[in-house]
C-alpha positions in Angstrom: 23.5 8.2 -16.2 24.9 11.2 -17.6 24.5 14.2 -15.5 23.8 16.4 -18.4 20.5 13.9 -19.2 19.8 13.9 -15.2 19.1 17.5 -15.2 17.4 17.9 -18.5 15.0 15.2 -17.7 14.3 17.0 -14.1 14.9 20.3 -14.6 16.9 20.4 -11.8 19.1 23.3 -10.6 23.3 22.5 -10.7 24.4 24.5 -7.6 28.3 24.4 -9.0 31.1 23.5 -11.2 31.5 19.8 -10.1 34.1 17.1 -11.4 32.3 14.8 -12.3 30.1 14.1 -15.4 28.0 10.9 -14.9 26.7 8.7 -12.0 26.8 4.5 -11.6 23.3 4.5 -9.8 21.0 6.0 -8.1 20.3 5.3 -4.3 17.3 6.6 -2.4 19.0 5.0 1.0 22.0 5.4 2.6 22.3 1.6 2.5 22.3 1.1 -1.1 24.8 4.1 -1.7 27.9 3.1 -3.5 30.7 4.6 -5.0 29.8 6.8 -8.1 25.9 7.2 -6.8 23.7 10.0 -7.0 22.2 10.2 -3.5 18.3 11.7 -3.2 19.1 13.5 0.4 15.5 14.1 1.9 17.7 15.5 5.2 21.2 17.7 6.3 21.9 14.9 8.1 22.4 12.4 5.4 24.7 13.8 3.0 28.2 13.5 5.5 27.7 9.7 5.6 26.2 9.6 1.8 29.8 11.2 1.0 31.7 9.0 3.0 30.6 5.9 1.0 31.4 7.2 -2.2 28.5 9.5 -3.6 29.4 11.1 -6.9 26.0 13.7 -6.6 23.4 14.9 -4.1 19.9 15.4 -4.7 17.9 17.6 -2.6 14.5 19.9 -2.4 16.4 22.2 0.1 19.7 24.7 0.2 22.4 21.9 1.3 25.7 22.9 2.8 28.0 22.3 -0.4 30.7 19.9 1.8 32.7 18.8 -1.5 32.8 20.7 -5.1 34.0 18.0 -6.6 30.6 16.1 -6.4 27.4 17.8 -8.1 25.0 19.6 -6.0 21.4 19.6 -7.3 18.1 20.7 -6.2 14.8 20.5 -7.4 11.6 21.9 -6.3 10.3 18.4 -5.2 11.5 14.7 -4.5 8.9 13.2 -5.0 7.8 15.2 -8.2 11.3 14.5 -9.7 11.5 10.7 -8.9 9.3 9.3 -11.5 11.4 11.7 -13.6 14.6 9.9 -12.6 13.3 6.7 -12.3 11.6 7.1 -16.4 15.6 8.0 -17.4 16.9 5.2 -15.0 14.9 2.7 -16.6 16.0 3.1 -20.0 19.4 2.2 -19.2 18.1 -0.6 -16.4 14.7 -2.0 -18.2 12.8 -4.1 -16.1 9.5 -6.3 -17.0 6.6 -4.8 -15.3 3.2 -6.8 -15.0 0.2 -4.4 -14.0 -2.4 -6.5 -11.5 -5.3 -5.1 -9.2 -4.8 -3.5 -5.7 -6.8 -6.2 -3.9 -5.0 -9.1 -6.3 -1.8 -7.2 -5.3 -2.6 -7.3 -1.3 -3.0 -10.9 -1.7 0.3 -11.7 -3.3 1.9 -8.9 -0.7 1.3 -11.4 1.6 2.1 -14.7 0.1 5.2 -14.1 -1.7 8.7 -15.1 -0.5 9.9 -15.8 -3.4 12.9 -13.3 -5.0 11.9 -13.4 -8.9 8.8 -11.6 -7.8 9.2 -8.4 -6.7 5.4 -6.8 -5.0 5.3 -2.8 -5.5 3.6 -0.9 -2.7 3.2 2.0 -0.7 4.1 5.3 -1.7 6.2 6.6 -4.4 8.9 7.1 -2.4 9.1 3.4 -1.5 8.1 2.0 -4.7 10.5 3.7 -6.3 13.1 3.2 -3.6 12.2 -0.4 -4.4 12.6 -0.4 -8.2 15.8 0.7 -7.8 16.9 -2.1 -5.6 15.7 -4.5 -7.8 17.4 -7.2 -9.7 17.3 -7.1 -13.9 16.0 -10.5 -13.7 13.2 -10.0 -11.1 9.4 -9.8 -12.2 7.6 -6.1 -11.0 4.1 -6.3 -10.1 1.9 -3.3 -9.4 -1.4 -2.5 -9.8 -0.8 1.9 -9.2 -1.3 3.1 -12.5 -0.9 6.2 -12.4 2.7 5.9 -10.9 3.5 3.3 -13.5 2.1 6.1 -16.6 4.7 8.3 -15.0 7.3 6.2 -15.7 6.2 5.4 -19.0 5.8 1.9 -18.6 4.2 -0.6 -20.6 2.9 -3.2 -18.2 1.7 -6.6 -19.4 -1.4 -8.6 -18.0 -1.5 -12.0 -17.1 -4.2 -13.8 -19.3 -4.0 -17.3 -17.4 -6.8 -20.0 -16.4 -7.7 -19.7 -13.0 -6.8 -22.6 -10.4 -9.8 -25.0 -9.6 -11.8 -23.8 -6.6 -15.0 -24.3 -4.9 -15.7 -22.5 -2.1 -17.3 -25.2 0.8 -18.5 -22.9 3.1 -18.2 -19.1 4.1 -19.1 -16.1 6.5 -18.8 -12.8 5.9 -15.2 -12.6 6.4 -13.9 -16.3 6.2 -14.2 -18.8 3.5 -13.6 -22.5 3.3 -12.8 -24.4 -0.3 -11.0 -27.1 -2.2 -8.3 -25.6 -4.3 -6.4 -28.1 -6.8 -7.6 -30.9 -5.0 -6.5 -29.4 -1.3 -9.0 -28.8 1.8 -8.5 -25.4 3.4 -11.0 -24.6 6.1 -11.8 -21.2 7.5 -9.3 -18.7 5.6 -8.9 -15.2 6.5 -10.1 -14.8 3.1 -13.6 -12.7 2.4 -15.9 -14.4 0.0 -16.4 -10.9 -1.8 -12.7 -11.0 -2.4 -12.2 -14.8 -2.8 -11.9 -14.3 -6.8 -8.8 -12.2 -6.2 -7.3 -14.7 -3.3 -7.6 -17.2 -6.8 -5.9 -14.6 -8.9 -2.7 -14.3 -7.0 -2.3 -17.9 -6.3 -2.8 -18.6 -10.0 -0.2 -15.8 -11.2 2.3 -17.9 -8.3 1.4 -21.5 -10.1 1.9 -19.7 -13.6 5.3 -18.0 -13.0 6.2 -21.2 -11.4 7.2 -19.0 -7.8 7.4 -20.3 -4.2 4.5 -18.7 -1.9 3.0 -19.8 1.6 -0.7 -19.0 3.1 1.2 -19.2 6.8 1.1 -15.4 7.3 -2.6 -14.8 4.9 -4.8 -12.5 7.0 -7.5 -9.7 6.4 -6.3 -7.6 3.5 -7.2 -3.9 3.1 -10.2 -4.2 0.7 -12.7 -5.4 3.5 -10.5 -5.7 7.2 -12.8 -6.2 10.0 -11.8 -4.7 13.5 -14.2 -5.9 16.5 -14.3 -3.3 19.4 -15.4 -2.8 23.1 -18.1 -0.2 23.6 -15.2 2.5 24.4 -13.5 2.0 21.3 -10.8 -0.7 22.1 -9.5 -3.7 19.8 -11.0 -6.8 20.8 -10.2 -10.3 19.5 -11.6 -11.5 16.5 -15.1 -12.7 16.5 -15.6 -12.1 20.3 -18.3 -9.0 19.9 -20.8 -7.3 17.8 -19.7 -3.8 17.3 -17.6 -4.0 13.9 -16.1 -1.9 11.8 -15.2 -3.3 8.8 -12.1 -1.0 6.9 -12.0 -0.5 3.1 -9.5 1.2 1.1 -11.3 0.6 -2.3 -14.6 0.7 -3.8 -13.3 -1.1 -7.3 -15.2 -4.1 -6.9 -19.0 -3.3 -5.1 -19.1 -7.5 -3.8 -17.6 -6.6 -0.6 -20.4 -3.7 -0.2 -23.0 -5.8 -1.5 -22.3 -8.5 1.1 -22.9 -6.1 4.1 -26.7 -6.7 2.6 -26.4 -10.5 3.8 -26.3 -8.5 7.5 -30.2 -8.3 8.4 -30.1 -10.1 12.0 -27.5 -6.8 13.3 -27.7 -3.3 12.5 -26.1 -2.2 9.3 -24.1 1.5 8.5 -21.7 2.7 5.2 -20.0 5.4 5.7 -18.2 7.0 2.5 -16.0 9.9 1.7 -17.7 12.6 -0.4 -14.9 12.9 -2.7 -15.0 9.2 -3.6 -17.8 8.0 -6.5 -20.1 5.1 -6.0 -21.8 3.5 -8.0 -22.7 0.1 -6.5 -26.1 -1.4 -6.3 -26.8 -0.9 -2.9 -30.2 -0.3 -1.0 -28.5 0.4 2.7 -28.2 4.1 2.9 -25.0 5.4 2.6 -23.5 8.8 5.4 -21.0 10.7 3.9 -18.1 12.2 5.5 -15.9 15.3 4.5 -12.9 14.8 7.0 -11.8 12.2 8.7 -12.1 14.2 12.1 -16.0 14.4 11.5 -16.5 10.6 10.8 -14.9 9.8 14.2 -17.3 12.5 15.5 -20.0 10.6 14.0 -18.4 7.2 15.4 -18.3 8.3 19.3 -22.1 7.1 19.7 -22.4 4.9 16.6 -20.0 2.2 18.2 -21.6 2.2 21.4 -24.7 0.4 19.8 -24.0 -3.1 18.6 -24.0 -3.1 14.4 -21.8 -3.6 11.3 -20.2 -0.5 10.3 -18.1 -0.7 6.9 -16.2 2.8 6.2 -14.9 3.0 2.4 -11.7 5.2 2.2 -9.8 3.9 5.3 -6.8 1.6 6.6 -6.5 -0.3 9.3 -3.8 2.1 10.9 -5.2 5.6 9.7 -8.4 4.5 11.6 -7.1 3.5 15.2 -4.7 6.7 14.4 -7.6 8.8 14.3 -9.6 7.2 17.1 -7.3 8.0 19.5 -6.3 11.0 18.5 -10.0 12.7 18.0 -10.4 11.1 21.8 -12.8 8.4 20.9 -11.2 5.4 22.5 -11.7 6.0 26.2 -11.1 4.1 29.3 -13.9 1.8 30.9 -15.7 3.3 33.7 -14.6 2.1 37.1 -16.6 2.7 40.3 -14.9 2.7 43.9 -16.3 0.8 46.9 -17.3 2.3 50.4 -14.6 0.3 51.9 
């Protein structure tokens, strides 16, 4: 990558006369620095030990300490603004085959995989990008962001395959038992609203001919139930009624739709006002602005037994924000005469 290219593509800002003219790779970790990289520093601290294993350039969004003029020295407004930018220019010297699959197909396969010729894309773009880069020419991308992958200016193919044979035997609301390709699997952690996508991924592995395992399958994001004690504390799974059931999506309504099967417990939705609905849905729906009102909301809703699905939240945002709006608290304890 020729450093000429590098800052025309970024706009980036050449803070001397450096030696050299081009750079071997990019590296967004001090592990995958080699010699002849150009290092994104994201701290002071970094750019000694970047140095000492080789790096030809350092990238940075603040005034670094210029320890070598022989290396270039750039900055740029943002990191994570200019790394779709680098990554775009990196991958038309690196191509790599992208394949573009849904979030919830994507959680599934997140989980399952083990296999190196697939390489699973998530998180941030920092990570996903850290990840492209580590990537091997004959690996297989999948990712279901995007936006992320329109910034790159990648042109992701679908898989058009035949689904594997399934029939589901029996379900609840959060587990599902079914014969798939002939084989008896009872009680997976596996929604039925999101059972179509649990098909999906396993198809894509029998397609592409790569090793995967069910072993470590659990709740994924799209509809993750968390049971709790009255004061707000994780319990284990299916040992209460007060649940709160996490979702990070609202691209398929089944999962919503299902909280309708609910009419022997008390049932609540509770959506972000910046996020559009448009599922069929006659429970009524409380919206929320911040995430400090909702648990506001949630200090007397989970003292009452009830399902309580919240749209626009993770696992660990949510306990995050229970304990630090104060509404997990301790159980009461009473002292004796004596």
């Amino acid at each position: 990558m020729r450093l000429e290219s590098l800052l025309a593509v970024t706009g980036g800002r050449l803070l001397n006369d450096p030696f050299v003219t081009h750079f071997d790779n990019l590296a967004t970790s001090l592990k995958n620095v080699a010699r002849g990289s150009l290092f994104i520093a994201k701290t002071e601290e970094e750019i000694a030990p970047a140095l000492e294993k080789g790096a030809y350039g350092i990238m940075t969004e603040f005034s670094p300490t210029l320890l070598d003029e022989e290396v270039a020295w750039i900055t740029v407004p943002s990191i994570s603004d200019t790394l779709p930018k680098l990554l775009r220019l990196w991958l038309i010297e690196n191509p790599r085959k992208f394949y573009a699959v849904s979030s919830t197909v994507l959680a599934f396969m997140d989980q399952m995989n083990y296999d190196h010729a697939v390489l699973v894309l998530q998180g941030g773009i920092d990570t996903m990008s850290g990840a492209i880069l580590e990537s091997a020419p004959s690996q297989m991308l999948l990712c279901s962001d995007r936006t992320f992958m329109d910034r790159l200016g990648i042109s992701a193919d679908r898989f058009d395959i035949p689904a594997l044979g399934a029939k589901i035997v029996s379900e609840r609301l959060f587990e599902t038992s079914a014969v798939i390709n002939g084989h008896y699997y009872e009680r997976l952690p596996v929604a039925p609203c999101t059972f179509a996508d649990f098909i999906e991924a396993l198809s894509v592995f029998e397609h592409l001919g790569t090793h995967y395992t069910l072993k470590h399958l659990h709740h994924i994001s799209a509809f993750d139930p968390v049971f709790l004690d009255a004061f707000g504390n994780e319990i284990p799974y299916g040992t209460g009624e007060r649940v709160v059931i996490l979702s990070d999506t609202t691209e398929s309504c089944n999962c919503v739709n299902s909280m309708e099967r609910l009419r022997w417990v008390p049932r609540r939705i509770y959506l972000p006002t910046q996020i559009k609905f448009e599922c069929d849905i006659k429970i009524s729906i409380e919206r929320y602005d911040t995430i400090q009102s909702l648990i506001g909301t949630l200090r007397d809703t989970l003292k009452k037994r009830g399902y309580t699905l919240i749209v626009g939240m993770t696992r660990e945002r949510f306990f995050d924000a229970m304990n630090r709006y104060g509404a997990v608290t301790q159980p009461y304890s009473t002292k004796g005469l004596f």
